[in-house]
N, C-alpha and C positions, 0 to 999 in steps of 0.2 A: 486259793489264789492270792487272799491278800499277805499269808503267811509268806509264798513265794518271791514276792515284792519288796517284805523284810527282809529277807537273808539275800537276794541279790541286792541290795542295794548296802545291804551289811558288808558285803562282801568287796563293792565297790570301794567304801569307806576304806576298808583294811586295804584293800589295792592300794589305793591312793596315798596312804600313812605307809606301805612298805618304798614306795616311791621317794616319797618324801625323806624319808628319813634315809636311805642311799643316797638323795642328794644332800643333805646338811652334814652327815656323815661320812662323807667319800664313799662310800663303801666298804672303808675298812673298818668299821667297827661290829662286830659281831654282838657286842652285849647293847652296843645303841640301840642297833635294829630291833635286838630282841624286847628293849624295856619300850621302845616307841608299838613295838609290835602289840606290847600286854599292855601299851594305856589304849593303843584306840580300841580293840579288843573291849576292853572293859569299858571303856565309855561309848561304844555301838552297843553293847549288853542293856548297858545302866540306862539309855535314851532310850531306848525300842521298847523296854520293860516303862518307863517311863509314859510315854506314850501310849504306850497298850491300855494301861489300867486309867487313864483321861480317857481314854475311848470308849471303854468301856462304861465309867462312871456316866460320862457326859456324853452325849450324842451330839458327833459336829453337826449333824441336820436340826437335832431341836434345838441346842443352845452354842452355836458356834461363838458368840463374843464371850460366854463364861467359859467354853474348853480352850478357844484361845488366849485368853488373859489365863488362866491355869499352865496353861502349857507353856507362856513367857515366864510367868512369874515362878513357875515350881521348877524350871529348867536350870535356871542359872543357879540358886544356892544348891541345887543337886549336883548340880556338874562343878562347884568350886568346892563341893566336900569332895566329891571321888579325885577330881585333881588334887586336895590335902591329902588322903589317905594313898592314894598311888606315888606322890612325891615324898611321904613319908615311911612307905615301903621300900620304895626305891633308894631312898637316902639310908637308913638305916639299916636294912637287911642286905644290897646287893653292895652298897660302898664306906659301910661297916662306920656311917656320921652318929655318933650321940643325939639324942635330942635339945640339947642345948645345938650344937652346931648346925642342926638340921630349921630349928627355929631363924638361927640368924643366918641363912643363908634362903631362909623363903622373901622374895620379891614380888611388889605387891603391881609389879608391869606386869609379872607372867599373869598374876590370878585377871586381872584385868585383862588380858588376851584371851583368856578363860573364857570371860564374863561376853566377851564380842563375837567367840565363835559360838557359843552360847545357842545367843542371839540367832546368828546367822542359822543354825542347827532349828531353831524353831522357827523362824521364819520361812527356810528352804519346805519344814513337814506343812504349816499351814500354806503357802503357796501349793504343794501338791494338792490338798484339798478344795482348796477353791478352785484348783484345776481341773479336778474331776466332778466336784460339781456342777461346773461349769458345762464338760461334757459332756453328762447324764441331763443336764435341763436341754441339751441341746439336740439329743435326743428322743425327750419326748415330744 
């Protein structure tokens, strides 16, 4: 069940990022869609896996303030390395940038935009949980 819950909500995520990116993109870009397609892809992967193994390590019932300070703090430099390494795929391999080029053309508003949805990405999973804890007290 809980597995079920991951991939439709993975799946909502990828909705949304194809959405997204035909509006910033008009539509006409086929290789836009495709590279926004491979980062949220890979950053719904990189987060769920993420999450899984805090889950598993740490039990939101026994220690919810150490899985959630873990899950703020290991989120964001997790999600501003796979934003480096996916911007530097994308730079180098799909639009053929050197790494010098590829250096001075990283800006430090995007990783910072990184760093806010981050954020939002682990506040939205520990809201779920306090929501269904919430529910499950409320049913006993």
């Amino acid at each position: 069940m809980k597995t079920k819950k991951i991939i439709n909500t993975s799946l909502l995520i990828i909705l949304l990022s194809i959405i997204i990116s035909f509006i910033f993109h008009s539509g006409n870009s086929i290789t836009g869609f495709i590279i926004t397609l491979g980062y949220t892809t890979v950053f719904t992967l990189v987060n769920m896996t993420y999450f899984h193994l805090i889950g598993n390590k740490n039990s939101w019932e026994k220690h919810p303030k150490k899985t959630m300070t873990l899950s703020l703090l290991g989120l964001i430099p997790l999600n501003i390395v796979t934003f480096f390494v996916l911007n530097y795929i994308t730079s180098v391999f799909i639009f053929h940038q050197s790494w010098t080029e590829f250096i001075h053309s990283q800006n430090l508003i995007t990783y910072f935009i990184v760093v806010l949805i981050s954020c939002v990405i682990a506040l939205f999973i520990i809201n779920l949980y306090l929501i269904n804890r919430l529910s499950k007290q409320s049913h006993e």
